[in-house]
Structures are given as C-alpha cells and as structure tokens.
VEXDREN-2710 file (C-alpha; in Angstrom, 1 decimal):
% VEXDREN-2710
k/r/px/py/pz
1/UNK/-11.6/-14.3/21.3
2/UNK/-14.2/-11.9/19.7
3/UNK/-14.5/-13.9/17.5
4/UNK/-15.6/-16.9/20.1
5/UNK/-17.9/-14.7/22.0
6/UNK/-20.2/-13.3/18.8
7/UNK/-20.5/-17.3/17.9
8/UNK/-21.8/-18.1/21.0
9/UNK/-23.8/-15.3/21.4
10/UNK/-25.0/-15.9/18.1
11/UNK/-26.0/-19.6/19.4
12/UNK/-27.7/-18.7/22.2
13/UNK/-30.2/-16.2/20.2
14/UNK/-30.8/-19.1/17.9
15/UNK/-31.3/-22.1/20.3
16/UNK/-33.5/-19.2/22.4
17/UNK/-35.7/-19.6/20.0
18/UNK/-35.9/-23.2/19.3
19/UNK/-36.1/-24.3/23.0
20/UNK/-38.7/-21.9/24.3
21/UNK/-41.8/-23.5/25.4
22/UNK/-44.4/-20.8/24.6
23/UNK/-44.3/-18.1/22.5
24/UNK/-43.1/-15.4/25.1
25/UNK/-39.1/-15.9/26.5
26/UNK/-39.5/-16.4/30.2
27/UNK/-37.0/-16.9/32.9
28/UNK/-36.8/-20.9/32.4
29/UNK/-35.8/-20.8/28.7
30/UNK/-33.1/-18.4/29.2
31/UNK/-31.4/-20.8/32.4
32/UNK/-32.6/-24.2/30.0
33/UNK/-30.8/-22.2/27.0
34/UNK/-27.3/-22.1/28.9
35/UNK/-27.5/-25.4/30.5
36/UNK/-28.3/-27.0/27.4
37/UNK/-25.2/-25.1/25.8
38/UNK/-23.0/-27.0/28.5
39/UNK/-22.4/-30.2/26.7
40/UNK/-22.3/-28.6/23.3
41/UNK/-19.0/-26.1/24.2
42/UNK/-17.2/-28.8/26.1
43/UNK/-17.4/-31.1/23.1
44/UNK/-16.5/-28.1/20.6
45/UNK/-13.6/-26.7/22.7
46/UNK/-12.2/-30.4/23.4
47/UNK/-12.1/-31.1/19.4
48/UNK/-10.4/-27.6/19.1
49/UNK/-8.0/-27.6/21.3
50/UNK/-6.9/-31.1/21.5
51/UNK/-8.1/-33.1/18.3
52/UNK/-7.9/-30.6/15.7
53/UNK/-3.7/-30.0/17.0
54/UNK/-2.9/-33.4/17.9
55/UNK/-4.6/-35.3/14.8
56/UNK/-5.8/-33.3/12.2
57/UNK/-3.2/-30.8/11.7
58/UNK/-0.6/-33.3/11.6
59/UNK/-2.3/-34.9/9.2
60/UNK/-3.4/-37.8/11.3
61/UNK/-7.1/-37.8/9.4
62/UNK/-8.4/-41.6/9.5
63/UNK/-7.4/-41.2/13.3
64/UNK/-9.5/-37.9/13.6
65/UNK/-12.3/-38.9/12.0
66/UNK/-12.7/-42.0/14.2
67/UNK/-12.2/-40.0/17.2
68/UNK/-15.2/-37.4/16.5
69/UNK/-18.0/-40.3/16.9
70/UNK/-17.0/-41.2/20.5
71/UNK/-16.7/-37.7/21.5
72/UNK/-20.1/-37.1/20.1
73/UNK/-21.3/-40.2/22.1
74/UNK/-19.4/-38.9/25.2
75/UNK/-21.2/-35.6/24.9
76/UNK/-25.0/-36.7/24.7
77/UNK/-24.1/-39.0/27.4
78/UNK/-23.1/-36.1/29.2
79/UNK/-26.4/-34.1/28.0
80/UNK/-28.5/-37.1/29.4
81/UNK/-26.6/-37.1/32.6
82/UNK/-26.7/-33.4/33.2
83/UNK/-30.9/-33.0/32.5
84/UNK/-31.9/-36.6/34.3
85/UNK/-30.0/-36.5/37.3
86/UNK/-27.5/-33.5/38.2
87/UNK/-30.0/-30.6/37.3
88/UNK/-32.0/-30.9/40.2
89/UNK/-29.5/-30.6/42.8
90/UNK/-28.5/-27.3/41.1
91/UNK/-31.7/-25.8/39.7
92/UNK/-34.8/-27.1/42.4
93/UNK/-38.1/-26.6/41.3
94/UNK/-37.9/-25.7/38.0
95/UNK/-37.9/-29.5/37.2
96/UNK/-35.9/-30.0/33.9
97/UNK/-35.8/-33.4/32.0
98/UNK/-33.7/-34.1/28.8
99/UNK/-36.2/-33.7/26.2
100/UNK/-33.9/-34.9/23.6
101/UNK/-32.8/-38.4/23.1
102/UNK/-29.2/-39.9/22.8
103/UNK/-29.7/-39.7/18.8
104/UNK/-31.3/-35.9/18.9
105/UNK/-28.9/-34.0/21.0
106/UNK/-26.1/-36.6/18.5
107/UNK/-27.2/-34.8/15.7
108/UNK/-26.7/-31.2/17.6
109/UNK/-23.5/-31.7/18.4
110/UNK/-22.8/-33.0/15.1
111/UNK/-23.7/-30.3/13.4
112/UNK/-21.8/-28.3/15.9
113/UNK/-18.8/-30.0/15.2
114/UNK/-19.0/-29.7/11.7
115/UNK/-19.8/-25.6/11.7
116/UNK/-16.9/-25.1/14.3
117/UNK/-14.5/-27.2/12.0
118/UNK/-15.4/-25.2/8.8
119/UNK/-14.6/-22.3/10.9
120/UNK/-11.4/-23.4/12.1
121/UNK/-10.3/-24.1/8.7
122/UNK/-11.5/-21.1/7.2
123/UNK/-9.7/-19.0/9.9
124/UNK/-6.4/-20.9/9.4
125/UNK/-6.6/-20.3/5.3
126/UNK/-7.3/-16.6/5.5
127/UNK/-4.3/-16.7/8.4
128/UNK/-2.1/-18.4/5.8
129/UNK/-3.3/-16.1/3.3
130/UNK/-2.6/-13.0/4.8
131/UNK/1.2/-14.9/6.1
132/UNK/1.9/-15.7/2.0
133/UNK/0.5/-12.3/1.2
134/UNK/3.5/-10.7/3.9
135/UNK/6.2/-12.9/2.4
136/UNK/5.3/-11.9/-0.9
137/UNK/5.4/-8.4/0.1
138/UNK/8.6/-9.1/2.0
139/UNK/10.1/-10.6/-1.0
140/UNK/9.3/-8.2/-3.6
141/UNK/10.9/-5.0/-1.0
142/UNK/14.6/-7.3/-1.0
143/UNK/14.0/-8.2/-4.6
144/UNK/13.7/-4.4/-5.8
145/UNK/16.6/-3.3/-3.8
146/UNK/18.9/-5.3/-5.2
147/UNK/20.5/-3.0/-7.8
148/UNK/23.6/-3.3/-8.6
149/UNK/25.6/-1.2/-6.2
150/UNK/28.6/-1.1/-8.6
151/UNK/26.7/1.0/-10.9
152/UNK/26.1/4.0/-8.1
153/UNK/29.5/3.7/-7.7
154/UNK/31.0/3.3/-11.6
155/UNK/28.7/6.3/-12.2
156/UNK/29.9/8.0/-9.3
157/UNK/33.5/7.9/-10.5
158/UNK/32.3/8.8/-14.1
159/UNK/31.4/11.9/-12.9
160/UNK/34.1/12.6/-11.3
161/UNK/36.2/12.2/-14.3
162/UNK/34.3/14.4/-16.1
163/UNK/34.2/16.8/-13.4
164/UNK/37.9/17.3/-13.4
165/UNK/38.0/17.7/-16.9
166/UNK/35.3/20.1/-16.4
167/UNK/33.0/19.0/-18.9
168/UNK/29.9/20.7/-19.5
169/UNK/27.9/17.5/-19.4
170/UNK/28.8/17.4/-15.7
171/UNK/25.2/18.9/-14.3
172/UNK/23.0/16.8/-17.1
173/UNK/24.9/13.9/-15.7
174/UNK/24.0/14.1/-12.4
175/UNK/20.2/14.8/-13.1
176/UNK/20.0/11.7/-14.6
177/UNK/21.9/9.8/-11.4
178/UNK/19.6/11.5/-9.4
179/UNK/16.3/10.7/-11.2
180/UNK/17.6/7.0/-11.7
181/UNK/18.3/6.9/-7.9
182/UNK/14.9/8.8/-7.3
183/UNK/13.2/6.2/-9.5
184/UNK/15.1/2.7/-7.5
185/UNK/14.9/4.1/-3.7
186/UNK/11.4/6.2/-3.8
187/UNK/9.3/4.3/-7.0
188/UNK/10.3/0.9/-6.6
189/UNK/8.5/0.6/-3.2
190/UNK/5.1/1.6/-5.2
191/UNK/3.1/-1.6/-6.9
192/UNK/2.8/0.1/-10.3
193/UNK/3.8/3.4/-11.9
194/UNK/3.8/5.1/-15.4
195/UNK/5.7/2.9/-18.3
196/UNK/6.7/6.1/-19.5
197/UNK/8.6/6.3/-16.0
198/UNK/10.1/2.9/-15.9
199/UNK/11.2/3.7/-19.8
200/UNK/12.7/6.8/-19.1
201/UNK/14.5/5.2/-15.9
202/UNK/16.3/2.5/-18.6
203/UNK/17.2/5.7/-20.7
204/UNK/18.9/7.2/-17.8
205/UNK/21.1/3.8/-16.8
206/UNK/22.0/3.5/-20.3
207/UNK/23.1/6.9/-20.7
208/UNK/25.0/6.9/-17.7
209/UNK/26.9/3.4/-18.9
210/UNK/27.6/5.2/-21.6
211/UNK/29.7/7.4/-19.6
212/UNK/32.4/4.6/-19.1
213/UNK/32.1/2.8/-22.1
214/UNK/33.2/3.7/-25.8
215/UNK/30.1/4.9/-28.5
216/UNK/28.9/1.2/-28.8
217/UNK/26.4/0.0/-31.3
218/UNK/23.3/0.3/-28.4
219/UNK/19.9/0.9/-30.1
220/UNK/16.7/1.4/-27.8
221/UNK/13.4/1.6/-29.8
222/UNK/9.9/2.1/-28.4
223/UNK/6.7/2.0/-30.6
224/UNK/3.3/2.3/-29.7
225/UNK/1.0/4.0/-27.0
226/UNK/2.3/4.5/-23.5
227/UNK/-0.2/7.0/-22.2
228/UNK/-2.4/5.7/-19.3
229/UNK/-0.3/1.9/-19.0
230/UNK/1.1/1.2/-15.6
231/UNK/4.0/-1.6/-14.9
232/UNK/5.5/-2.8/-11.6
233/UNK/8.6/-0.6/-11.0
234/UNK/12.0/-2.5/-12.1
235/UNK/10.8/-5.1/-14.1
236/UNK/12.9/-4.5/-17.3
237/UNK/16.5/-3.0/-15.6
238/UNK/17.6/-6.5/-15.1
239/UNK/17.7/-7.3/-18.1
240/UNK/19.1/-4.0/-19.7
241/UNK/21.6/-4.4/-16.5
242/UNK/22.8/-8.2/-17.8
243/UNK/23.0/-6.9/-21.4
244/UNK/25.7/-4.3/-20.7
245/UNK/27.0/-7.1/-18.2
246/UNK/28.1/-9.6/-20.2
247/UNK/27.7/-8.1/-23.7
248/UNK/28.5/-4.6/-24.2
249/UNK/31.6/-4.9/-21.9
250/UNK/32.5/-8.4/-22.9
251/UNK/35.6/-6.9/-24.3
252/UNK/34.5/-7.4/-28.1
253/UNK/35.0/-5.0/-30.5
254/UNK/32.3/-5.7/-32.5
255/UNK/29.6/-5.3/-29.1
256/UNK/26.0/-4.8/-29.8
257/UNK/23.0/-4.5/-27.6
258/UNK/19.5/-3.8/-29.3
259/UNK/16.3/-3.0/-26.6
260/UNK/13.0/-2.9/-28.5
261/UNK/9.5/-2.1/-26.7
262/UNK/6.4/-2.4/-28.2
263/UNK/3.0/-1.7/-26.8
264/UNK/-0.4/-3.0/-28.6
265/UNK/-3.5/-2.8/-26.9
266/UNK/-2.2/-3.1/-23.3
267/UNK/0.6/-5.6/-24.0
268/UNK/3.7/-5.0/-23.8
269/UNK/6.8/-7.0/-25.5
270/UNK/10.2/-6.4/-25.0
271/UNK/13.1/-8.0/-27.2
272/UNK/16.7/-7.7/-25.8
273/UNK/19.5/-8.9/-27.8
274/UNK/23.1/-8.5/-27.2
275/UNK/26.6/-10.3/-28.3
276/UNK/28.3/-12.2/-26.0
277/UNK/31.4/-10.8/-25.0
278/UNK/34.5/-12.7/-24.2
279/UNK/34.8/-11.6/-20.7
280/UNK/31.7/-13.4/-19.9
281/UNK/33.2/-16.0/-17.5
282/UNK/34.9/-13.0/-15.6
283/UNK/31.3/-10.8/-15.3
284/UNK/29.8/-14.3/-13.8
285/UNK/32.0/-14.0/-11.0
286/UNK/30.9/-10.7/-10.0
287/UNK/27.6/-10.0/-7.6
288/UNK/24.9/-10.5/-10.4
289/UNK/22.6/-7.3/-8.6
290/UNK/19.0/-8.1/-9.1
291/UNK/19.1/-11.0/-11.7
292/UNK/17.0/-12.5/-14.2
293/UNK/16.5/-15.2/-11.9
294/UNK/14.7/-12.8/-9.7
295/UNK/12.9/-11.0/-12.1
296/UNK/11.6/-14.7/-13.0
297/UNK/10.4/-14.5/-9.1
298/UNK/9.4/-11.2/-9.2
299/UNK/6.9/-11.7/-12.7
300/UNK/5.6/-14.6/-11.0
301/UNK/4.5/-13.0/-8.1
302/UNK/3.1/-9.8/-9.8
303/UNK/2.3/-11.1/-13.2
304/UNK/0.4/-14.5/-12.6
305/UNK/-0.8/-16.0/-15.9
306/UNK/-0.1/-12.4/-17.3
307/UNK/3.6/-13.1/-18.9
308/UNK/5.8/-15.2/-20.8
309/UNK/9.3/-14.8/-20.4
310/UNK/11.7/-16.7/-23.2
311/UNK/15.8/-16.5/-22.8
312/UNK/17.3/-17.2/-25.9
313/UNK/21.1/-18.4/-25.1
314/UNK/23.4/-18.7/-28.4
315/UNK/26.5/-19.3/-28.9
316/UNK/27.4/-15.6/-29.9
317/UNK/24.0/-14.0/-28.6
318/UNK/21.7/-13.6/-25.7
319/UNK/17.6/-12.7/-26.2
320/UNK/15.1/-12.2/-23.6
321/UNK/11.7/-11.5/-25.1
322/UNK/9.0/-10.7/-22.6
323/UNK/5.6/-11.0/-22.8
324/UNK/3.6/-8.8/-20.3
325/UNK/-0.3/-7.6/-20.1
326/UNK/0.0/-4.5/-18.4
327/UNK/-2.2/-2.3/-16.3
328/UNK/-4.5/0.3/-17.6
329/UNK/-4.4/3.4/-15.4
END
C-alpha cells in the first residue's frame, strides 16, 4: 500500500509540473492535476487487478497483450468524455477542455501501463526471491539436523561400558561427545565457521567410533594451511559417517578407511576411500542420517559453481573426492 501511495504521489509532483499553465502552481493546476489522474489509475488498477491475474499470470500472454490496446482506447475515451462534457457539471467556472487528443493522452496511458507492469514484475521477482531464499534457509536447518541419531546413542552406550569398567578414558570421552554435540546442535545453525572446527569435529566422531569398533586400519591426513578458511558447518561428516557405515563395519577383516584433506590457496580437496564391507546390503536398510544425497543438496545450495563432487563406486571400494573453494575469513 505504501508502496502505491509514494507512486502516485510521485505522479502527481511530476504531472504538476507538466500540466501547469504558467510558471507559478495555482489552484487550477492542482484540481486539473487530479482530474486528469482519473482515467490514468482506473486503467492501471483494472490491468492489475484483473488482467495481470486472469491473463498474464496464467500465462495467457497473446490474450494479454491484445487486451491492453482496447483498454488504452477505453481510457482516453474516458479522458475525452470526462474534460468535454462531465467537468463542468462538477467544476463550474473554471472551464476545463481536454487539451490532449485521443492519440496523446494514448501515449500517457501507455507509458503508464508499461511502468506499472515493470513494477508489478519486479515486485513479484524480489517476492519470489526472498520465498526461494526462506526455502533454502528452511532446507539447509532440516538438512543439518539430520545426524545420525544412532551415533548419540552407540556412543552413549560406549561410554557406559567403559564407565563400568572404570576406565580412565571415561572423562576424555565425554569431552569429545560433548564438543561433537556442541559442534551439530550450536555450529551447524551458523553459515560458515573455522575448518579447523569442522576438522576437529570429524576427529572427534572418529574417535568416538573407535570406541565400538576394533583398532581398524583408519588414517586421517590433513596438509596445508587452515588458518583464516571458513566452510559451512557439516559438509564433510556425511561422508566420514557413510565410510564407517558401510566400510569400516562391513564385517571385513581386512577394513580400511583413508580421509585425506588438503588445502592450496583457498581450495580445499577431500579424498575418502574405504573397502566395501560385506554387510553393506544390511547398513542400506538402516536410516541413512544426513546422506550424501543431501550433502549433494546442501553444496548446491551453498557452494554454487564453487565444487565438484565425484563418487567413485568399485567393486571392493568407495571414493568421494570433493572439490570446494572455500571462504577466506
């Protein structure tokens, strides 16, 4: 509505200025100012509210388009009708004539039409704009909080098996439950922290799945400069989370998993590989937590044009090598 009244008030200084018949504003341009907006915001409101929903946004546009010239004819009829014959009986005296013609005042509301249109349109993309901008936002909160809830748990009971043994690694244990769960419920909601946070977080989860798996062969190698780089929180969990998932407790004896992160100039590129384990058909049957499905969602939202994700499924192995240009702090 605000919006509405600043364009019209807007008009009116402008038209003010055109109309006026001497150099001074007197009484009679301000009353011929507003009359001669009359036909001009019946034609503009009737192509907004009825055209523009019943043709154009339903994609009716041959049909709009051929509607617009007779409502433009309509409306400098309605101009000539409203200065040459119903004027007087409102206004005596002040003796008012349509000093347009039929093609003039045409051209007015034609250029009325077309500002009012561009207007409209703009409005509705920035409206769609800010709607994909919540979804997005709405999307990324469920996609972060989709850890896998059997891990809290698995961990949980870890502990407690270690508690009634009494081991001493009981309160170093706990720590790093409760920064990993600091990191998913508090940092996750940011749009970037530290990679030497989101780093640190995947040491924790794969120290704590050590805790109910056997000594595997699990290396996790980071080379280069982290100072001052900033990622979006949870990005490179999934992946670490599907690795132990269906590799390191696949039930093969053999089980590998290898996590290598290097950082060159701002770019980050992680290389996952694990063996396939043979309980892989059973781990696909259970709830999959946050998914490199929707980490695939999640990049594309985030990282635009600034990634390149490639799985690598073999027979015996699985890859992911990721490709990110990161944020400089």
């Amino acid at each position: 509505m605000l919006q509405h009244i600043l364009f019209w008030c807007l008009s009116f200084l402008v038209l003010l200025n055109v109309l006026k018949v001497s150099a001074q504003i007197k009484p009679i341009d301000l009353i011929y100012t507003i009359i001669f907006h009359i036909p001009i915001v019946v034609v503009v409101y009737f192509n907004l509210r009825i055209l523009i929903p019943a043709l154009l946004e339903r994609g009716k546009y041959i049909l709009y388009a051929g509607s617009l010239l007779p409502l433009v004819a309509l409306g400098a009829v309605f101009y000539l009708a409203l200065f040459n014959r119903w004027i007087d009986y409102i206004f005596e005296g002040y003796y008012f004539i349509a000093f347009y013609s039929f093609w003039d005042i045409s051209l007015y509301l034609l250029i009325y039409l077309f500002t009012t249109i561009l207007l409209h349109l703009a409005r509705g993309w920035f409206r769609l704009q800010e709607i994909e901008t919540e979804r997005n936002r709405a999307e990324l909160k469920a996609l972060r909080s989709q850890i896998n809830p059997h891990f809290l748990f698995n961990s949980l009971n870890s502990i407690y098996s270690l508690a009634r043994k009494n081991s001493k690694e009981v309160p170093d244990t706990i720590i790093r439950l409760s920064n990993l769960l600091r990191h998913v419920i508090y940092d996750s909601d940011r749009e970037l922290i530290p990679l030497e946070k989101e780093l640190e977080m995947i040491r924790n989860y794969i120290d704590l799945q050590n805790l109910r798996t056997a000594k595997q062969n699990i290396a996790f190698r980071i080379k280069g400069d982290l100072k001052n780089l900033q990622i979006a929180p949870m990005i490179i969990l999934p992946f670490v989370e599907n690795s132990f998932k269906h590799g390191i407790k696949g039930g093969q004896a053999d089980a590998f998993m290898e996590i290598n992160v290097e950082v060159v100039d701002a770019e980050l590129d992680l290389f996952i590989e694990n063996s396939k384990g043979k309980a892989l058909d059973l781990a696909q049957n259970e709830p999959k937590g946050i998914g490199i499905e929707n980490v695939r969602k999640r990049l594309d939202l985030l990282y635009p044009d600034r990634h390149r994700l490639k799985i690598i499924d073999n027979t015996d192995t699985f890859g992911v090598n990721l490709h990110l240009q990161l944020d400089i702090r």
